[in-house]
SERO-4910 file (N, C-alpha, C, O; in steps of 0.05 Angstrom, whole numbers):
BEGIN
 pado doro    nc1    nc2    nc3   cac1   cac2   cac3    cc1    cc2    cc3    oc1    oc2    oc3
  Unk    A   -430    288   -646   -406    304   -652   -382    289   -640   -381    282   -617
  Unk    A   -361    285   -656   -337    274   -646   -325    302   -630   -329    326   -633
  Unk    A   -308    284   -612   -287    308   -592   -265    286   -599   -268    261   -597
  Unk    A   -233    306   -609   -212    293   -600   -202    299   -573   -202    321   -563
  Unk    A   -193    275   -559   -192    281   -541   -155    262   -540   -146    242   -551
  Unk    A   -144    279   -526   -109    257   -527   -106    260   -499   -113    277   -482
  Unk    A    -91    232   -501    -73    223   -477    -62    248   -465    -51    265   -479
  Unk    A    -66    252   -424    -47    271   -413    -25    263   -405    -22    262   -380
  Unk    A     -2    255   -421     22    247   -423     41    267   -399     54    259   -379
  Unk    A     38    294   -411     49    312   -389     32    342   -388     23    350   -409
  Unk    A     28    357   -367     15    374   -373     40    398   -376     35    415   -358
  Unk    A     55    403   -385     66    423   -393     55    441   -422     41    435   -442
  Unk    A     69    464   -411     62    482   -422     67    476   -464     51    484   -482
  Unk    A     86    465   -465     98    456   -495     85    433   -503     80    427   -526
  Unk    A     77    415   -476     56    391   -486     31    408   -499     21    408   -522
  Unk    A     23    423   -478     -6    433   -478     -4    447   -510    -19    442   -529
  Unk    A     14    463   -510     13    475   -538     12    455   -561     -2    456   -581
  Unk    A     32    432   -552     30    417   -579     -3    399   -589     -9    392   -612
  Unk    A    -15    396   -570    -36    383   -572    -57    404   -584    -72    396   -602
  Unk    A    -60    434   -571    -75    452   -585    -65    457   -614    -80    466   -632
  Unk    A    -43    450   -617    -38    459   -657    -45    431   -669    -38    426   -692
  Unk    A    -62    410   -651    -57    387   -664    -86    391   -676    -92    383   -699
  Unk    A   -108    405   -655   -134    414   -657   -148    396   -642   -171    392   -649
  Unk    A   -134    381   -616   -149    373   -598   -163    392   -585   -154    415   -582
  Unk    A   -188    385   -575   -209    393   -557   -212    387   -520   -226    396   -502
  Unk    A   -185    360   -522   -190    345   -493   -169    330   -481   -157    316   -497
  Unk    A   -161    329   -455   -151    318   -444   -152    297   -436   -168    300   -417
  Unk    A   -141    260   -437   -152    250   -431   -143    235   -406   -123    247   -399
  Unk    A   -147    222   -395   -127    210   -363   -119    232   -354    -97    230   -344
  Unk    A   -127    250   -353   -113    274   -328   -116    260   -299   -137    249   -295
  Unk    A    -97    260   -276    -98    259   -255    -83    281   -238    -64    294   -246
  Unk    A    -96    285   -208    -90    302   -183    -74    295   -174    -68    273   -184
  Unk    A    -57    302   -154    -53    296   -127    -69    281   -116    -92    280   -125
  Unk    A    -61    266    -97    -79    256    -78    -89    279    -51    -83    302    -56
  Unk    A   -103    274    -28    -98    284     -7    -87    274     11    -94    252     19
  Unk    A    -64    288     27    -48    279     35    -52    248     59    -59    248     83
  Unk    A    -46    223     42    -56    211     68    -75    194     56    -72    171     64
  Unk    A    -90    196     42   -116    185     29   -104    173     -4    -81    175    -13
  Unk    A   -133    157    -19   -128    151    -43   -147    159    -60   -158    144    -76
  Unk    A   -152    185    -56   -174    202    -66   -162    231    -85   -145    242    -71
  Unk    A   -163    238    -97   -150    268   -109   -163    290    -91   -184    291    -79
  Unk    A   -143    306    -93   -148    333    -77   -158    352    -89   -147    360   -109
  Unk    A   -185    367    -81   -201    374    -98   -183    406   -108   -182    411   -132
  Unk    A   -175    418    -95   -156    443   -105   -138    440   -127   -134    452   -149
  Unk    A   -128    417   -114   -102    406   -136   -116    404   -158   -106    417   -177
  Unk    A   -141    388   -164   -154    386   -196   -161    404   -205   -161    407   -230
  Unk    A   -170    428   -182   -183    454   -201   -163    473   -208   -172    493   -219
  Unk    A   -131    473   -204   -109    483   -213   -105    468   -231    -93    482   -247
  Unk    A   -106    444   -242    -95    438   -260   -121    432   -285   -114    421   -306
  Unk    A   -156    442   -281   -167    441   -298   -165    472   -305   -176    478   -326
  Unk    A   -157    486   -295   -152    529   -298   -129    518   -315   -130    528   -338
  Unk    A   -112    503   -313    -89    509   -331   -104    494   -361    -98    507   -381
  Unk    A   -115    477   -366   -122    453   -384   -149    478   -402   -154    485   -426
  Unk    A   -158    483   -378   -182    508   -396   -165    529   -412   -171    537   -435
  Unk    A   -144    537   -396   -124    569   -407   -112    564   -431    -95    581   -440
  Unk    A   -118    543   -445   -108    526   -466   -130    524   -488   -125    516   -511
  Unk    A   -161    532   -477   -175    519   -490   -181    485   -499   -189    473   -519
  Unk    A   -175    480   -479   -178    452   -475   -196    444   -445   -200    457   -425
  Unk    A   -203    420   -452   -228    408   -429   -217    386   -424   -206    371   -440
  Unk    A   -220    381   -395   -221    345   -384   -238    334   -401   -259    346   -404
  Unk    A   -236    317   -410   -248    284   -420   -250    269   -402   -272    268   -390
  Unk    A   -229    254   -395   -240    237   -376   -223    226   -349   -201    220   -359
  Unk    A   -221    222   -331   -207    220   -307   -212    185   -297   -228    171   -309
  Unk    A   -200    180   -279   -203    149   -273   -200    147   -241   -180    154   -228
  Unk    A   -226    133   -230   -221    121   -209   -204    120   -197   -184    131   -206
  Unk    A   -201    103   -165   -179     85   -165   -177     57   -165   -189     42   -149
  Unk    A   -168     53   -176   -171     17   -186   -182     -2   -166   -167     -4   -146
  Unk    A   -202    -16   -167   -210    -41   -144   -192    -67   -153   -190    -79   -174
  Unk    A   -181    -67   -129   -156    -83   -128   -167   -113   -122   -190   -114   -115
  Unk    A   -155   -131   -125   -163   -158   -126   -168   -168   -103   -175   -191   -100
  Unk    A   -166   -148    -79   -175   -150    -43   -207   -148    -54   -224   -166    -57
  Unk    A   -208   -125    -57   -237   -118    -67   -253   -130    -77   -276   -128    -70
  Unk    A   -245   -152   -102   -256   -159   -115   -269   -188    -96   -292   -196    -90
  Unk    A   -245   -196    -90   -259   -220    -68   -271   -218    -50   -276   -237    -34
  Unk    A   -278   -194    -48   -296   -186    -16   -278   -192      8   -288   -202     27
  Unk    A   -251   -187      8   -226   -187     30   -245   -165     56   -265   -150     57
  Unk    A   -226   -176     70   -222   -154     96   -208   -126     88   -184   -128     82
  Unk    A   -219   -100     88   -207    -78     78   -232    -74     52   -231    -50     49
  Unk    A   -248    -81     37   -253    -84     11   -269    -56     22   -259    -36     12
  Unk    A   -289    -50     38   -308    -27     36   -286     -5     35   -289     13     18
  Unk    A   -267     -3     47   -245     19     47   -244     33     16   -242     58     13
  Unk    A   -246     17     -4   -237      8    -29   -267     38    -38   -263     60    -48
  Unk    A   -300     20    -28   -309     40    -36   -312     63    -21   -320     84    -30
  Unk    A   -306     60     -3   -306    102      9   -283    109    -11   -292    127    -25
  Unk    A   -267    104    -16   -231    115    -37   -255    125    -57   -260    149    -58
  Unk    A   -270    106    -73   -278    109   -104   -298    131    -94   -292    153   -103
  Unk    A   -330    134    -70   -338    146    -81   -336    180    -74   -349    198    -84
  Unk    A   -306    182    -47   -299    205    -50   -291    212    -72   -301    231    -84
  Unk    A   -274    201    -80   -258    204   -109   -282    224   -133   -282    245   -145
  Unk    A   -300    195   -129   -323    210   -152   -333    233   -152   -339    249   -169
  Unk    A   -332    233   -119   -354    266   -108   -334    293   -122   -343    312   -134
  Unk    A   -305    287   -115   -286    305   -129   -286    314   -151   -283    337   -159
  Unk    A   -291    294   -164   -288    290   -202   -316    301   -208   -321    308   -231
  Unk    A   -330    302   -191   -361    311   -193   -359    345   -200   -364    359   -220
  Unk    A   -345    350   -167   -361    377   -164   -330    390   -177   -331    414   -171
  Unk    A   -304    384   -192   -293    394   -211   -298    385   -241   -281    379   -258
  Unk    A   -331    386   -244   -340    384   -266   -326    367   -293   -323    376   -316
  Unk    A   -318    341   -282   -300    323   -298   -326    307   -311   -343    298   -295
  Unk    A   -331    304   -343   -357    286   -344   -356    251   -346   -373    236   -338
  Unk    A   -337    246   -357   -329    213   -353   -306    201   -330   -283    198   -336
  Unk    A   -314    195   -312   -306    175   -303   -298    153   -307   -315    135   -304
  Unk    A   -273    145   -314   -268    117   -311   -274     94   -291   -278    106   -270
  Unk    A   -277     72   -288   -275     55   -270   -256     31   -277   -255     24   -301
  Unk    A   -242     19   -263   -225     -5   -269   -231    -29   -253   -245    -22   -233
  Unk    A   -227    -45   -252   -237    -69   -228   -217    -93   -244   -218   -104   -266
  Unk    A   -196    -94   -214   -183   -121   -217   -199   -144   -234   -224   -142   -231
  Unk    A   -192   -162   -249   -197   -186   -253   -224   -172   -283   -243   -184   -292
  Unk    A   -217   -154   -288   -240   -152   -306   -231   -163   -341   -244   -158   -360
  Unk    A   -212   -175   -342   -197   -195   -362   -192   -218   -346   -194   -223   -322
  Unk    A   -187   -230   -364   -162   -267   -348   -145   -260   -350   -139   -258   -374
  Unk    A   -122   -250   -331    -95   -245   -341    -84   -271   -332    -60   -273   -334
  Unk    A    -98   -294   -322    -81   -317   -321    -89   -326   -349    -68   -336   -359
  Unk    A   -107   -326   -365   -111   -337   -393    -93   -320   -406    -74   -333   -416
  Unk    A    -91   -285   -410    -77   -277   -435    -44   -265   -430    -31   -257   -411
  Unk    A    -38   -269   -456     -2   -265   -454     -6   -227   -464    -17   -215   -482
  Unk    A      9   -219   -442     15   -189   -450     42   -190   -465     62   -204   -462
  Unk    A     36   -175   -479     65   -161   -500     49   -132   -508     26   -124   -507
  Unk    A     83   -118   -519     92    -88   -526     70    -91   -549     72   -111   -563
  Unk    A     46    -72   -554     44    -77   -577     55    -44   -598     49    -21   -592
  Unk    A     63    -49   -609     68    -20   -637     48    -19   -656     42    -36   -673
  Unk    A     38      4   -650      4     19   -656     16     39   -678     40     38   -683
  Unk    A     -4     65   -697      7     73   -709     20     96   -705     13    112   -688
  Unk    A     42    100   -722     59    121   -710     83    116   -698     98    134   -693
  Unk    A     92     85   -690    104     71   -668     94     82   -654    110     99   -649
  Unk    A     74     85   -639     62     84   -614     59     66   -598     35     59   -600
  Unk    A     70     52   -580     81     37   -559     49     28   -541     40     47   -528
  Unk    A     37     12   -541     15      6   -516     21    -24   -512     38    -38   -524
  Unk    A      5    -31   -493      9    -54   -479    -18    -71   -501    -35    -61   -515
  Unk    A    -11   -101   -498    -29   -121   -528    -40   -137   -511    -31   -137   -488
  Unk    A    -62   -155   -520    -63   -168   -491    -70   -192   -514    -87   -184   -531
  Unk    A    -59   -224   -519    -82   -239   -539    -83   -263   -511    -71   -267   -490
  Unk    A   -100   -273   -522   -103   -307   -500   -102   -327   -517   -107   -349   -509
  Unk    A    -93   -320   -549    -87   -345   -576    -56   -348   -556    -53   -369   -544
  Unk    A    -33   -325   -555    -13   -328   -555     -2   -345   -521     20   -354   -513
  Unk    A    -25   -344   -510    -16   -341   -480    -17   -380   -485    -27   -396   -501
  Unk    A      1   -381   -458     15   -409   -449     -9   -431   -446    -30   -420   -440
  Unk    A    -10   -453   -449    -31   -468   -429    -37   -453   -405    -22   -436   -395
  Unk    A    -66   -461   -392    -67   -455   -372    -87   -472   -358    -86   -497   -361
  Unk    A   -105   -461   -342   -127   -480   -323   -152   -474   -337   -173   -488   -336
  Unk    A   -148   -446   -355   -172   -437   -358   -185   -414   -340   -174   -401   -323
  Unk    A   -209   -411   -348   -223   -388   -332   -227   -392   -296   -224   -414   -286
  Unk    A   -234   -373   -283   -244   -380   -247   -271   -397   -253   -287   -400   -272
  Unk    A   -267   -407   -229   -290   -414   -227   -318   -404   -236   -321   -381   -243
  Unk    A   -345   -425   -235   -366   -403   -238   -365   -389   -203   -366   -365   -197
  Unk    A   -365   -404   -191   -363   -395   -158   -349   -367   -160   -361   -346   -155
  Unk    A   -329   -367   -165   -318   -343   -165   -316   -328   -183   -296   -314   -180
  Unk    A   -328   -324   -201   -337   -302   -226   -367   -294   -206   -372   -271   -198
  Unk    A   -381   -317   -201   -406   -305   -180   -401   -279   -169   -412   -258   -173
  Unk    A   -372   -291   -145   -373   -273   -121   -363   -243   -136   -372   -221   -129
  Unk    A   -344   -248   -157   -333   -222   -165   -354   -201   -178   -349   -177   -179
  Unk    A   -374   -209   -185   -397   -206   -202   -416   -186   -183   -427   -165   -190
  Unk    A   -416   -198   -158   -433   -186   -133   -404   -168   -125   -406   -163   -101
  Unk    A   -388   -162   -132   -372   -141   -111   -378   -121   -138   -388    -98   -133
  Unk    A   -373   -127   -164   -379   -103   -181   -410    -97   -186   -414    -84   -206
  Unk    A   -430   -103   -172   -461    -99   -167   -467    -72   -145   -481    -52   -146
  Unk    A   -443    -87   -122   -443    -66    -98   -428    -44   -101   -425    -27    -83
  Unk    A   -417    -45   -124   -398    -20   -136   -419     -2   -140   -426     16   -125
  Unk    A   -433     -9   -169   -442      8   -180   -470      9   -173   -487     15   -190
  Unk    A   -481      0   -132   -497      9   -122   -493     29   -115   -510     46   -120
  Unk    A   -472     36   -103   -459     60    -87   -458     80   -108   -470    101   -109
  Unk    A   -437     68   -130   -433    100   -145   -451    107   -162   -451    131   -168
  Unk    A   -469     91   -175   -490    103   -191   -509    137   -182   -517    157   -195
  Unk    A   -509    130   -159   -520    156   -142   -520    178   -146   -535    196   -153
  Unk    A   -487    170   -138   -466    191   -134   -453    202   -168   -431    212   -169
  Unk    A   -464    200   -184   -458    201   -213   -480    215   -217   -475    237   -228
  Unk    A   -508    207   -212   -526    224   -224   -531    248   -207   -546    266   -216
  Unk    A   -523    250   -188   -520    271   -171   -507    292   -176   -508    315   -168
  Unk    A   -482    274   -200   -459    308   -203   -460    305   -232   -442    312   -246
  Unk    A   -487    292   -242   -492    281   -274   -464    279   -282   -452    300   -287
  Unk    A   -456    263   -284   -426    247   -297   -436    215   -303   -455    200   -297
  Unk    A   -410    215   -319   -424    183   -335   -393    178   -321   -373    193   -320
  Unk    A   -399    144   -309   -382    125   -306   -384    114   -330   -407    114   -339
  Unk    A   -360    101   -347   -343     83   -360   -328     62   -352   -318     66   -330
  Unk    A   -323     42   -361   -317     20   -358   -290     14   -385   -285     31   -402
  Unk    A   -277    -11   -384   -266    -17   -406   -287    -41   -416   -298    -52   -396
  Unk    A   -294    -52   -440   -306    -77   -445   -302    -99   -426   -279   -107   -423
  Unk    A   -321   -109   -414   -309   -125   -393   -321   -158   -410   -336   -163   -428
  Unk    A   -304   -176   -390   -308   -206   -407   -326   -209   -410   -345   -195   -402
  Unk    A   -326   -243   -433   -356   -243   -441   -376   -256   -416   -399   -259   -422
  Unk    A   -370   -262   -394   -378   -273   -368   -389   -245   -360   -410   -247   -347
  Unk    A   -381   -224   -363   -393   -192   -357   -410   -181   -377   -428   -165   -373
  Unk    A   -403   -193   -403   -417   -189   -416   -453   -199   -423   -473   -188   -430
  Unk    A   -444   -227   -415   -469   -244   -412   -483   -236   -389   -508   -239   -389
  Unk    A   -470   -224   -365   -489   -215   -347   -509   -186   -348   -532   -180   -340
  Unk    A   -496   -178   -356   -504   -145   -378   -532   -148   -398   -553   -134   -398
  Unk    A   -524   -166   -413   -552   -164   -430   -569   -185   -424   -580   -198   -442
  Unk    A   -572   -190   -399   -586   -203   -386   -602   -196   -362   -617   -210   -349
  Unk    A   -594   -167   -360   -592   -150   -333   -627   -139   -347   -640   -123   -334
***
């Protein structure tokens, strides 16, 4: 069964309406508050603003992590910090019954290989384009050494949160990740 599900651009009351006459079913990128101090969402703050998203007849779709930053990815000093953030985060998104999870992880493109530009989608709809035909010379891809190491920090990711996912049965998501992620994937 398809669900439409649209962008949470704003949650107002005239957004919310316009998306229900559109015959959406879903919200999608909704985010919380944080708690004060932390980089985790506050679990009250989400369940006020999933009471408002329900009073609409409408459901969360899908919510997002917080991004593993390129500290993280290299296994820096600070990087475990990175996962206590994600898998409180998750436990939140858990037990306010959110079912997709996003995940993001620095470096999961070449943005030294590809040239970003505005792209106009339909509708003029404005998103970000990404090609690596258009992008400048460069050096090329990281190393294998360091596609390795990055490879093992997103392993120890989704040791931790896998758990913690089937525990509040939610599915983690990903964006397509390179074909260096890819080749590791169907090889897994």
């Amino acid at each position: 069964m398809i669900k439409l599900a649209v962008w949470a651009l704003d949650l107002s009351d005239s957004y919310l309406k316009k998306i229900t006459q559109l015959d959406a079913e879903a919200v999608d990128g909704v985010s919380a508050p944080n708690v004060p101090g932390e980089n985790y969402p506050d679990l009250d703050e989400l369940l006020k603003i999933k009471k408002k998203i329900n009073s609409w007849g409408l459901a969360i779709n899908r919510v997002s992590l917080p991004s593993l930053s390129p500290n993280y990815m290299n296994g820096a000093e600070g990087s475990d910090a990175e996962l206590d953030n994600c898998s409180k985060a998750l436990r939140v998104y858990g037990q306010a019954g959110c079912p997709v999870i996003r995940v993001s992880f620095s470096f999961d493109t070449y943005p030294e290989m590809s040239y970003l530009y505005k792209g106009v989608h339909r509708g003029g709809y404005h998103m970000r384009g990404e090609s690596i035909v258009q992008a400048a010379p460069n050096d090329g891809p990281p190393t294998q050494e360091i596609l390795d190491a990055r490879w093992s920090q997103v392993c120890k990711f989704y040791e931790r949160m896998v758990p913690i996912a089937e525990e509040y049965n939610v599915n983690l998501a990903m964006i397509p990740p390179t074909q260096h992620w890819e080749t590791r994937f169907s090889a897994a």
